[in-house]
C-alpha positions as CSV (number, residue, x, y, z in Angstrom):
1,X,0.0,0.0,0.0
2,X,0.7,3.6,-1.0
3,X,0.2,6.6,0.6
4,X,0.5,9.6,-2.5
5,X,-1.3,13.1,-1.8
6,X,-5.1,12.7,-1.7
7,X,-4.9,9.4,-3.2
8,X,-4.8,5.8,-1.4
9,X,-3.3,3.0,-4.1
10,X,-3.7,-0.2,-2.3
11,X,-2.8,-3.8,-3.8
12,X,-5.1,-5.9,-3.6
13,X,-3.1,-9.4,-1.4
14,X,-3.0,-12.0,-4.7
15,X,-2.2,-8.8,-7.1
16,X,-5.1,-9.1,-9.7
17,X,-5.8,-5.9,-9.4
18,X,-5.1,-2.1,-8.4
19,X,-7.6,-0.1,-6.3
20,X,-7.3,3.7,-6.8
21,X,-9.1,6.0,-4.9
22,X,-9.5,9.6,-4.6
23,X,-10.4,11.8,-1.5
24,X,-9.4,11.6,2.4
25,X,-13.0,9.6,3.5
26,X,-12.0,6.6,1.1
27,X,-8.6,6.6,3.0
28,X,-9.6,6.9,6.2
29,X,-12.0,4.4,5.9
30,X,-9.5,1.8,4.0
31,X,-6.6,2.5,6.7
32,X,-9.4,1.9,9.7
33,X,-9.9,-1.3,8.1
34,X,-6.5,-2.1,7.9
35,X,-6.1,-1.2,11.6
36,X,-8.8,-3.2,12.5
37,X,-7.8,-6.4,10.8
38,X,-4.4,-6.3,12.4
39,X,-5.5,-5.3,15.7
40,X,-8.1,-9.0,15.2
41,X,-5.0,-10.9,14.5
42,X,-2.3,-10.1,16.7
43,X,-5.3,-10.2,19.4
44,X,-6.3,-13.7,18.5
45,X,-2.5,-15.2,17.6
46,X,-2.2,-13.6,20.9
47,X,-5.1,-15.6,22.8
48,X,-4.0,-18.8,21.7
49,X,-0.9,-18.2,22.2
50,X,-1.6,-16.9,25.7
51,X,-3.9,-20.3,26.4
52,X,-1.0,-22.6,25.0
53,X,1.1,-21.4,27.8
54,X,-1.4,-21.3,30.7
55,X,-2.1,-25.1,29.6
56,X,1.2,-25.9,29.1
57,X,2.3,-24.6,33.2
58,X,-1.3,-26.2,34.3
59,X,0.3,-29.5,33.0
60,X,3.4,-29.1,34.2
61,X,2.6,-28.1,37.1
62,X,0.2,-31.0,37.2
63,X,2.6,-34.0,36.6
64,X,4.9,-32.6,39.5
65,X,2.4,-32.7,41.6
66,X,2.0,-36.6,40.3
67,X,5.5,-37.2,41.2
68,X,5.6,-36.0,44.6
69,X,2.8,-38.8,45.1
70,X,5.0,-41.3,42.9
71,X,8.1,-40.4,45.1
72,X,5.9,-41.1,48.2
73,X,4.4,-44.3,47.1
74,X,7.9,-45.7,46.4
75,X,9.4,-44.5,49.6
76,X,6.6,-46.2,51.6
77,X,6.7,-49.0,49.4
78,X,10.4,-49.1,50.1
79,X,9.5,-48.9,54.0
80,X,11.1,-46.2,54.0
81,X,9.3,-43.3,56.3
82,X,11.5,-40.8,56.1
83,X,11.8,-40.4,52.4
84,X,7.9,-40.5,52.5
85,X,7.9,-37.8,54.5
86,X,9.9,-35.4,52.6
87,X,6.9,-35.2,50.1
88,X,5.7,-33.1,53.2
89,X,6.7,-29.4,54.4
90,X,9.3,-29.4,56.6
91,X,6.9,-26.7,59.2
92,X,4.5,-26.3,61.9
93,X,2.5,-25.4,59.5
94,X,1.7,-29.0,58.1
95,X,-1.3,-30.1,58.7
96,X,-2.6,-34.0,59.6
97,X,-6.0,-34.6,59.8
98,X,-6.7,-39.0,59.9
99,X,-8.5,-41.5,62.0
100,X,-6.7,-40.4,64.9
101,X,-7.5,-36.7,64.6
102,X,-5.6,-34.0,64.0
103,X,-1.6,-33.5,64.3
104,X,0.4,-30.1,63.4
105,X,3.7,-30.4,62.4
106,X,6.0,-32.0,61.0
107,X,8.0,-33.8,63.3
108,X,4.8,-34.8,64.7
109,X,3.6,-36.4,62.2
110,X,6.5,-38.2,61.0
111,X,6.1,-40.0,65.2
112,X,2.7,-40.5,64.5
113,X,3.7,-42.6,61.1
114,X,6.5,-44.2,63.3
115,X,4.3,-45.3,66.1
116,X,1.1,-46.5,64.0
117,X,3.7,-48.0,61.6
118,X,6.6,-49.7,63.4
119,X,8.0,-51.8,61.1
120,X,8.5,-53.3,57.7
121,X,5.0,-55.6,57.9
122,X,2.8,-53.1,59.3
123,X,3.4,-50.8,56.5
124,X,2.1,-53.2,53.8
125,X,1.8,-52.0,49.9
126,X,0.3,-48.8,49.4
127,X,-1.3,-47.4,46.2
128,X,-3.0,-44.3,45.2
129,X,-5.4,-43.4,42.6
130,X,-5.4,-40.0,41.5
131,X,-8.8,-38.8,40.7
132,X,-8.1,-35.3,40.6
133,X,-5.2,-32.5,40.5
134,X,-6.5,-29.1,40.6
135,X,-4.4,-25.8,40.5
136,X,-5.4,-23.3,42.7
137,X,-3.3,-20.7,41.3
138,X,0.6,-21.1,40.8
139,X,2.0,-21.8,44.1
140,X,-1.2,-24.3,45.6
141,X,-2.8,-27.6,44.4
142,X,-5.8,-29.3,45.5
143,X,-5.0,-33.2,45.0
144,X,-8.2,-35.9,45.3
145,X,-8.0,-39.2,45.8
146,X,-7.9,-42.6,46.7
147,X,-5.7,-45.1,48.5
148,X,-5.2,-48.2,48.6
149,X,-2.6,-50.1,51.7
150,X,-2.5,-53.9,51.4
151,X,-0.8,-55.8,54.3
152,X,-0.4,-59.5,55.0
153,X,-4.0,-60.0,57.2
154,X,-5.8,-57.2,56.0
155,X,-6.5,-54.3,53.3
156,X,-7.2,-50.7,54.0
157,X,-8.9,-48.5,51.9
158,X,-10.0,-44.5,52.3
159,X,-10.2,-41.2,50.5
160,X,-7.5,-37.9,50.8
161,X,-7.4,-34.6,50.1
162,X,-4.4,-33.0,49.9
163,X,-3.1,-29.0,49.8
164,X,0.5,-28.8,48.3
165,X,2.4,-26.3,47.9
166,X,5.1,-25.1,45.6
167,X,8.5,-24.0,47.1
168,X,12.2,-23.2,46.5
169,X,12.4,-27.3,47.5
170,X,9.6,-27.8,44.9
171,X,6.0,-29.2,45.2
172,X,5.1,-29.8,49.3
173,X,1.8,-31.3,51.1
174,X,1.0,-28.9,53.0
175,X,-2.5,-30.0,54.0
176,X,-3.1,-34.0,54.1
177,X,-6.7,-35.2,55.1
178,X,-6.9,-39.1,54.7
179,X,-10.1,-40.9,55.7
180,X,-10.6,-44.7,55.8
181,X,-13.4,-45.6,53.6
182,X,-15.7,-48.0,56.4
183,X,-15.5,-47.3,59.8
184,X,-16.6,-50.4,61.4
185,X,-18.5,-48.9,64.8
186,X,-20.4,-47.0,62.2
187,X,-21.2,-48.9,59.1
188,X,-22.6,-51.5,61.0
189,X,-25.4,-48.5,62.6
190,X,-25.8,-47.7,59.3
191,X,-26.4,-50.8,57.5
């Protein structure tokens, strides 16, 4: 395009023909249109671009998250409590919430592992099932889900819902609320 005194000389985008046009209006009004049209592209390349990075982090952050639970499944597996533990923040601020209530901390709740776990047998097989990772925001994820700890004698099953966190030592549970899935005392008022 062609801007000469009082005319506008456009080019059409496959060449087949010239436009000429006199007077400022016809200009105006072909430039607006020109504005326009870029103005719709670099917005939209700019929205999916945008949303291609938003899902990309989601995911990422996502399967992190899924390796924290990976690195605590193998560590338990492994009988290994300690390594477990270090899927969890290293604060008073951690939060335990199970069948036998509530414990802050995280030295007090590694005892609590060590005492209702003290050995190799009682800690059996465990295995999740993650139903749901949810981002809530860039530093926090809600994780649902399902367990699974077989032992010799018996099998436990129950639900969690976890709050991690992401810090300069990566992804952290902040926030772990495990329930078993039948309380005896009470299923059997129930059924």
């Amino acid at each position: 395009m062609w801007l000469v005194p009082f005319m506008l000389v456009s080019v059409n985008a496959d060449s087949r023909y010239f436009f000429y046009s006199l007077g400022r209006y016809t200009m105006i009004r072909h430039y607006n249109a020109v504005v326009i049209f870029m103005f719709r592209s670099v917005f939209f390349k700019g929205a999916v671009l945008l949303a291609g990075v938003l899902t990309g982090c989601s995911t990422t952050q996502e399967r992190d998250v899924q390796q924290l639970l990976n690195m605590q499944q193998n560590a338990w597996n492994a009988g290994d409590i300690e390594s477990f533990m270090q899927g969890y923040l290293n604060s008073d601020r951690l939060r335990f919430v199970g069948s036998g209530g509530e414990v802050r901390g995280w030295q007090p709740t590694l005892d609590r592992y060590q005492r209702s776990y003290p050995d190799r047998e009682s800690m059996g097989t465990l295995s999740f099932d993650l139903r749901e990772i949810r981002m809530l925001g860039r530093q926090h994820a809600m994780i649902f889900g399902a367990y699974t700890l077989e032992r010799v004698h018996d099998e436990s099953t129950g639900l969690f819902t976890l709050i991690a966190e992401y810090t300069e030592d990566g992804w952290r549970i902040i926030h772990d609320h495990t329930s078993a899935d039948r309380i005896p005392e009470l299923q059997e008022n129930i059924e």
